[in-house]
C-alpha positions in Angstrom: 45.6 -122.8 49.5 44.3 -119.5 48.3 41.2 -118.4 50.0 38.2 -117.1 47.6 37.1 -113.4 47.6 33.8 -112.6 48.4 32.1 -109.3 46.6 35.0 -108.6 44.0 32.5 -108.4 41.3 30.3 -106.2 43.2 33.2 -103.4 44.3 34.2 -103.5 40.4 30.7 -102.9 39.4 30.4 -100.0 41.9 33.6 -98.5 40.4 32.2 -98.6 37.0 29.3 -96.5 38.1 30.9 -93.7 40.2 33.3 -93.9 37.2 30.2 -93.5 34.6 28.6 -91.0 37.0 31.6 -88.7 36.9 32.1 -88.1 33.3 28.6 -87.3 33.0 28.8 -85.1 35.4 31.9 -83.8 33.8 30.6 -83.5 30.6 27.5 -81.8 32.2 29.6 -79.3 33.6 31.9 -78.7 30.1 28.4 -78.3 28.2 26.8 -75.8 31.0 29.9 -73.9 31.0 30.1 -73.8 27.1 26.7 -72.6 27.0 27.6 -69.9 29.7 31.0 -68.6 27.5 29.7 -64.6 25.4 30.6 -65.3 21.7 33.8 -64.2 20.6 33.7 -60.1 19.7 33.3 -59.7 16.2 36.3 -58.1 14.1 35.1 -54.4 12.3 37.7 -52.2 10.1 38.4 -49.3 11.7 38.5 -47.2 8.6 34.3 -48.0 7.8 33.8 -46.0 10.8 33.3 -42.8 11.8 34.4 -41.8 15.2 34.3 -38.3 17.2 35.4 -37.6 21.2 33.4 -35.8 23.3 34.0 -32.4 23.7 32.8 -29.6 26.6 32.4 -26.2 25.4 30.3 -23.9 23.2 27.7 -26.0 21.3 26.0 -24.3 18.2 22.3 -25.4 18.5 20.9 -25.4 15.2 18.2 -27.5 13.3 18.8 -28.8 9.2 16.4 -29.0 6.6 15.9 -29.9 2.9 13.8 -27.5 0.7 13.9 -25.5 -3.1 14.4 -21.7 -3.7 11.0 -20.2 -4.9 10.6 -17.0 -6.3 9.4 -13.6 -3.9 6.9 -12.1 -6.5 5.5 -14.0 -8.8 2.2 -13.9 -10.8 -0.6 -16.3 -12.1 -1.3 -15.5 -15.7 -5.2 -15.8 -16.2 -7.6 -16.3 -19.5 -9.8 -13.3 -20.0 -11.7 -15.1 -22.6 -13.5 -18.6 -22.7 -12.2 -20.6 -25.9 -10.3 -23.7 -27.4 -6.5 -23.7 -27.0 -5.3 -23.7 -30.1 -1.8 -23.4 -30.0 0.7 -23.0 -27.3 3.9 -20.8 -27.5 5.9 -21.6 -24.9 7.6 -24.3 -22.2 8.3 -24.0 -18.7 11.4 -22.2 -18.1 11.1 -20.7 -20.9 12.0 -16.4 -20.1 9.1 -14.3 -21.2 8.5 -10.4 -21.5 5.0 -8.4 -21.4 3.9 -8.9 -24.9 5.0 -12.5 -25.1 2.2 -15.0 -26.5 2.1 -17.9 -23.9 -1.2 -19.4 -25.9 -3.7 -18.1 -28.5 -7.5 -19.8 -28.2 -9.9 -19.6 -30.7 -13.7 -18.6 -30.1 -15.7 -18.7 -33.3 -18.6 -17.0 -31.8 -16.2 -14.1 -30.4 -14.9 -13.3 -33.8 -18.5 -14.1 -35.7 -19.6 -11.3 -33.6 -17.3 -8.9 -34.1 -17.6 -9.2 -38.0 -21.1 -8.7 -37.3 -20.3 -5.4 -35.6 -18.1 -4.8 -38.6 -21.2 -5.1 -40.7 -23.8 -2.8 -38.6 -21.0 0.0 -38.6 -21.0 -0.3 -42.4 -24.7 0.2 -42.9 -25.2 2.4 -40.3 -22.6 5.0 -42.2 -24.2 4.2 -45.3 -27.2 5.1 -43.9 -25.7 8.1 -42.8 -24.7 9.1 -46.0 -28.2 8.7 -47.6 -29.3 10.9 -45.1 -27.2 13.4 -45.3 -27.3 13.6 -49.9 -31.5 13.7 -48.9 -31.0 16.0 -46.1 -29.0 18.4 -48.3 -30.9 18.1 -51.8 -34.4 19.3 -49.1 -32.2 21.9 -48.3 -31.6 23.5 -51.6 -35.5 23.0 -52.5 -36.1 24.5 -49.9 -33.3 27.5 -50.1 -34.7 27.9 -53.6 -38.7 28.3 -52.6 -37.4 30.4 -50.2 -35.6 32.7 -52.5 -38.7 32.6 -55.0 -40.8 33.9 -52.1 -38.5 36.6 -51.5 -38.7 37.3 -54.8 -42.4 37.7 -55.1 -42.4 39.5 -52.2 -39.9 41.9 -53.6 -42.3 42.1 -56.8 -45.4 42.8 -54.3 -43.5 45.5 -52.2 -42.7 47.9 -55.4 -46.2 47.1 -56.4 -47.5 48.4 -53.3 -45.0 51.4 -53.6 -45.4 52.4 -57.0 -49.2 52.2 -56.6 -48.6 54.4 -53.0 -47.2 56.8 -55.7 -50.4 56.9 -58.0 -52.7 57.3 -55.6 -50.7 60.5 -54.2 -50.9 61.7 -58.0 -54.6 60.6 -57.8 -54.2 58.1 -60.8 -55.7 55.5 -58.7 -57.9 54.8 -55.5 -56.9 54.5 -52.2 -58.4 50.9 -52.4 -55.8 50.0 -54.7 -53.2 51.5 -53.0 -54.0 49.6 -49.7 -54.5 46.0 -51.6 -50.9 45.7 -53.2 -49.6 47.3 -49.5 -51.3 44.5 -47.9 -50.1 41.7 -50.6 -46.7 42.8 -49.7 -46.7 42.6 -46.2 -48.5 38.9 -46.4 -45.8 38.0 -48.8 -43.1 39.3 -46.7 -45.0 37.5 -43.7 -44.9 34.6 -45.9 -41.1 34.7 -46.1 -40.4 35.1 -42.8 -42.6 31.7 -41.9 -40.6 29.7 -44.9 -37.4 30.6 -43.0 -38.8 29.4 -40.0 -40.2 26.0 -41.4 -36.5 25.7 -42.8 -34.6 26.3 -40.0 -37.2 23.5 -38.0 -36.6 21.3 -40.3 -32.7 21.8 -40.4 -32.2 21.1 -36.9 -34.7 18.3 -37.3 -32.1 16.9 -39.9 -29.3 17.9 -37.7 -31.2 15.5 -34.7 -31.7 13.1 -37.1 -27.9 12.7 -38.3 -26.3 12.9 -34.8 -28.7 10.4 -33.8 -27.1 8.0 -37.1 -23.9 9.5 -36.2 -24.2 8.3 -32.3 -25.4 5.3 -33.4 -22.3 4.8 -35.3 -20.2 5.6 -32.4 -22.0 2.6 -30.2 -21.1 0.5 -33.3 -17.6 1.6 -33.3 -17.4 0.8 -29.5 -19.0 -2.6 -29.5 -16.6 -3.1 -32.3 -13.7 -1.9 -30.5 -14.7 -4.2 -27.5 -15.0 -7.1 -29.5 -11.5 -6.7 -31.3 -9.7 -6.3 -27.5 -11.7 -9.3 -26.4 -10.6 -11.3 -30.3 -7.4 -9.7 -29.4 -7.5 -11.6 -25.7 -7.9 -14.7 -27.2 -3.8 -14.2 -27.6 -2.9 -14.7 -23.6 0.0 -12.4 -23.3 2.3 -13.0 -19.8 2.3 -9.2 -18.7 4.9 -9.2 -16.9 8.8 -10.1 -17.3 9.8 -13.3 -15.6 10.8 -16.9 -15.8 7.5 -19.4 -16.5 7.1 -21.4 -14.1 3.8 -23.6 -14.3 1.8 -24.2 -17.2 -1.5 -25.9 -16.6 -3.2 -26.0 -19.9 -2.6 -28.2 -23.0 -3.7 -28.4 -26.6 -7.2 -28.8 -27.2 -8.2 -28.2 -24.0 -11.5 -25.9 -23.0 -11.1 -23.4 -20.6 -13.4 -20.6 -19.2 -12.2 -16.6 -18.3 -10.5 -16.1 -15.4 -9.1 -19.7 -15.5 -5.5 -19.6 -14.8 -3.2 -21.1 -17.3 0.6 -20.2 -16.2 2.8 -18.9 -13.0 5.5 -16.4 -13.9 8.2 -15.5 -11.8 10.4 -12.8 -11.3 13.9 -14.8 -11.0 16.2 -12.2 -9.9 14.3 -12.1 -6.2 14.6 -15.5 -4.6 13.8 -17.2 -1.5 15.0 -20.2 0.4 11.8 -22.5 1.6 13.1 -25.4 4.1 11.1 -28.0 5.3 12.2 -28.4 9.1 10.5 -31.7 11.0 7.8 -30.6 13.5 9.7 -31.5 16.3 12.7 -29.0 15.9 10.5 -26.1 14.2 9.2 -25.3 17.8 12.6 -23.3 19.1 12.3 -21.3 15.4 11.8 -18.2 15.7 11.2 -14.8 13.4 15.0 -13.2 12.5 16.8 -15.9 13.7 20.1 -16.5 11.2 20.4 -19.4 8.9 22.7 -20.1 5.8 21.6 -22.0 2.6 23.8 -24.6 0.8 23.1 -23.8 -3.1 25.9 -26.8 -3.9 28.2 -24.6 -5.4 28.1 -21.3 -2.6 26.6 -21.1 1.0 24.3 -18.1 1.0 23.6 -16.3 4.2 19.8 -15.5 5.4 17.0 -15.0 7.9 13.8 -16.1 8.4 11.3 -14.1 7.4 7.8 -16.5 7.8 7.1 -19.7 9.9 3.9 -21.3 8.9 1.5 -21.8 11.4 0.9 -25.9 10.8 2.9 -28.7 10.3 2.2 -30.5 6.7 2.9 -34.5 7.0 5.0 -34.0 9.6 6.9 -30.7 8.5 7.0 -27.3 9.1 7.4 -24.6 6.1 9.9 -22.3 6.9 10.7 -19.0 4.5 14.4 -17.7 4.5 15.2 -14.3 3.1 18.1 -14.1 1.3 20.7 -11.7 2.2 23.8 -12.5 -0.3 24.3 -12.6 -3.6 23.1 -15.4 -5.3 25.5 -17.5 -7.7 25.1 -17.6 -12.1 22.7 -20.6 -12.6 20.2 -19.8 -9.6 16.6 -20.8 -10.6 13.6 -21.4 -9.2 12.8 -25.2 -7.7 16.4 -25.7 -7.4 17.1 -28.0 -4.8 18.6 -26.6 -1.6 19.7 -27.4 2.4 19.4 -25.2 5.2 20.8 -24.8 8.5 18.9 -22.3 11.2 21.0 -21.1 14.1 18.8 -21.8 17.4 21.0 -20.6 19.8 24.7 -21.2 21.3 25.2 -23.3 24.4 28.1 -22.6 26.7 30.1 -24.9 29.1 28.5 -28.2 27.6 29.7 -31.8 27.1 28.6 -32.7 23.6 30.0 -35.1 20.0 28.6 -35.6 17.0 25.6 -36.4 16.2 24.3 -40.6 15.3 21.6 -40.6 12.5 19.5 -41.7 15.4 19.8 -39.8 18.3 16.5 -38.0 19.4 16.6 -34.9 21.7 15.8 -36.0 25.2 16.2 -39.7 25.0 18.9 -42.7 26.1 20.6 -43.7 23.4 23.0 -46.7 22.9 26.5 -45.8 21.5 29.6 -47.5 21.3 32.9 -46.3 22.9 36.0 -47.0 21.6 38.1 -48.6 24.3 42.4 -48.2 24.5 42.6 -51.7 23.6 41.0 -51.3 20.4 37.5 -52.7 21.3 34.4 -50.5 21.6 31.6 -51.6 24.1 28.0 -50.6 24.1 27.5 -48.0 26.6 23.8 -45.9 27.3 23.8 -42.3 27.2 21.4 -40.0 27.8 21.2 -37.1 25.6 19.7 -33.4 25.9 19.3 -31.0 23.1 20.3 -31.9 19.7 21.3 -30.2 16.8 21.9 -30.6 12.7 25.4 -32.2 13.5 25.8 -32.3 17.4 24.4 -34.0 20.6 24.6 -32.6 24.4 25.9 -35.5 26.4 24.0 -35.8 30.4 25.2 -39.2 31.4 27.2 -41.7 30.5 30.3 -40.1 29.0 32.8 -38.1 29.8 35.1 -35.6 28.1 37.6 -36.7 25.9 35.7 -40.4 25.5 35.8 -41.5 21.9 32.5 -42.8 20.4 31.3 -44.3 17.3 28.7 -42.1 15.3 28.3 -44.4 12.3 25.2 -46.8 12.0 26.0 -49.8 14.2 22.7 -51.7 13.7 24.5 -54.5 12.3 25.9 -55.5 15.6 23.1 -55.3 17.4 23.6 -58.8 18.7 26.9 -58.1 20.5 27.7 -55.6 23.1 31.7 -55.5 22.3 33.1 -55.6 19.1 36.8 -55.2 18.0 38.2 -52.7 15.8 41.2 -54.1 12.6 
């Protein structure tokens, strides 16, 4: 007879729980541990890199900077005249000499003037030669009274003489005698005063047509001055050169002195490099720098630093010290490297777009087993294309110097 069992039921139930309890604890554990796994490295082609190995040795430090060759001399062109511009003769680059038009204004008043001037000079000679016809026809009337006096005075002197004669012969008196002596001699006083009166009034005359003829001369001066300034109305460039600027159009008003165009002289040229505030402080006066033109590298110096920084940038002027290539022009787009100074003995690579002098940095170095990890260096001084390595690599370490802000998210990735 088979004897019941007592809690069968019970132990099975049990089972079923602990048995419950385990795989959720199993599955627990598979999920935490999931969650716990790095994500798989991400696969990157080799050849879309650029890599470099770090180096100990002599490091060139050297700053770079973008910038356009601008002429040594050069000269603004001014208006000497107020006026209308009327026409323009030339474009910007266009080569121009010393008598070459650049515009030509027009100034009705100017010119109204000097045909006005034109006009006074023409009456005043006209004038001149009335005066001079009625100056000479007073002249002969008075050369010919003159000569009449002398002749009546002649007349009056043998009078006297032959009637000095008769009154020695006793034909007549003594009175008479003395009368036709003393007629003379008033006569010949008479003369004398005529000549004087004639000369006054010649050098009157003379006064009077030098004053006409000075007049004339002031005439022919204002004229004189009022052609030049017509003749300014044509702006001439005044010197040889390349134009460079032209800030004036068609129509437009402008007053004298206003400047209207900036010539160059193109065969002296200068490099001028914009250098970021933060590397221009090591720049210094005669330091050597060499300036990509595209086609040649041209060596220099520098020659000026200015004082201030403009929107983050420092001007800085580079003499130029070789020949420059056919095709060289103002504004033409340039790059410039300045030599700083030479480090010796150092560990340095190349430099990442953004590496910062003095900093940590995050690069990634290339493993043997063709993975690169993230790795934090600190860096020194920097230069145009190279980095001095303090800590965190070592010499001979290959490194990747292209822009790895794509991975970002993963500290290991896996070069194809």
């Amino acid at each position: 007879m088979d004897k019941p069992r007592t809690g069968v039921a019970r132990i099975k139930r049990i089972q079923r729980i602990v048995l419950m309890a385990t795989f959720v604890l199993l599955a627990s554990a598979g999920t935490y541990g999931l969650t716990k796994l790095r994500p798989a490295a991400p696969a990157v082609p080799r050849a879309t890199l650029w890599p470099d190995k770090v180096k100990r040795g002599s490091m060139l430090l050297d700053v770079h900077g973008a910038g356009s060759l601008v002429p040594e001399d050069f000269r603004w062109i001014p208006s000497s005249r107020d006026g209308l511009v009327q026409k323009i003769n030339v474009r910007i680059g266009d080569t121009v000499s010393p008598n070459t038009i650049l515009a030509e204004l027009s100034n009705p008043e100017l010119i109204q003037s000097m045909e006005d001037t034109l006009l006074q000079i023409r009456v005043a000679e006209a004038d001149l030669a009335n005066t001079r016809a009625a100056q000479e026809n007073s002249a002969m009337n008075q050369q010919i009274q003159v000569a009449s006096l002398e002749n009546t005075a002649k007349l009056l002197r043998m009078q006297a003489d032959a009637d000095e004669e008769l009154n020695k012969k006793g034909l007549n008196s003594n009175l008479i005698s003395k009368r036709s002596r003393l007629e003379a001699e008033t006569s010949a006083a008479q003369v004398e005063r005529e000549k004087q009166r004639v000369a006054i009034m010649a050098r009157a005359a003379e006064a009077q047509i030098q004053a006409q003829e000075a007049r004339i001369e002031q005439y022919r001066a204002s004229y004189d001055l009022k052609k030049r300034q017509v003749e300014e109305l044509k702006i001439r460039a005044g010197v040889s050169g390349v134009l460079q600027q032209l800030s004036i159009e068609r129509g437009q008003r402008i007053g004298a002195g206003t400047s209207i165009a900036k010539v160059a002289e193109p065969g002296h040229l200068k490099a001028q490099l914009k250098i970021p505030e933060t590397q221009a402080k090591d720049i210094l006066l005669g330091q050597v720098a060499s300036i990509d033109l595209r086609n040649s590298i041209v060596p220099g110096r520098v020659v000026h630093i200015d004082p201030a920084a403009v929107q983050g940038t420092v001007t800085v002027d580079v003499e130029l010290e070789g020949e420059l290539p056919k095709g060289a022009r103002p504004d033409q787009n340039v790059d410039g490297t300045i030599e700083i100074e030479r480090l010796s003995n150092v560990l340095y690579v190349g430099r990442p777009a953004t590496a910062q002098p003095d900093a940590s940095i995050q690069m990634f170095k290339i493993l043997p087993n063709r993975e690169a990890v993230r790795t934090r260096v600190r860096v020194g001084r920097v230069s145009a294309n190279s980095i001095e390595i303090l800590e965190g690599l070592a010499e001979g370490d290959e490194v990747i110097l292209s822009d790895m802000s794509g991975w970002d998210a993963f500290d290991q990735v896996r070069l194809n």
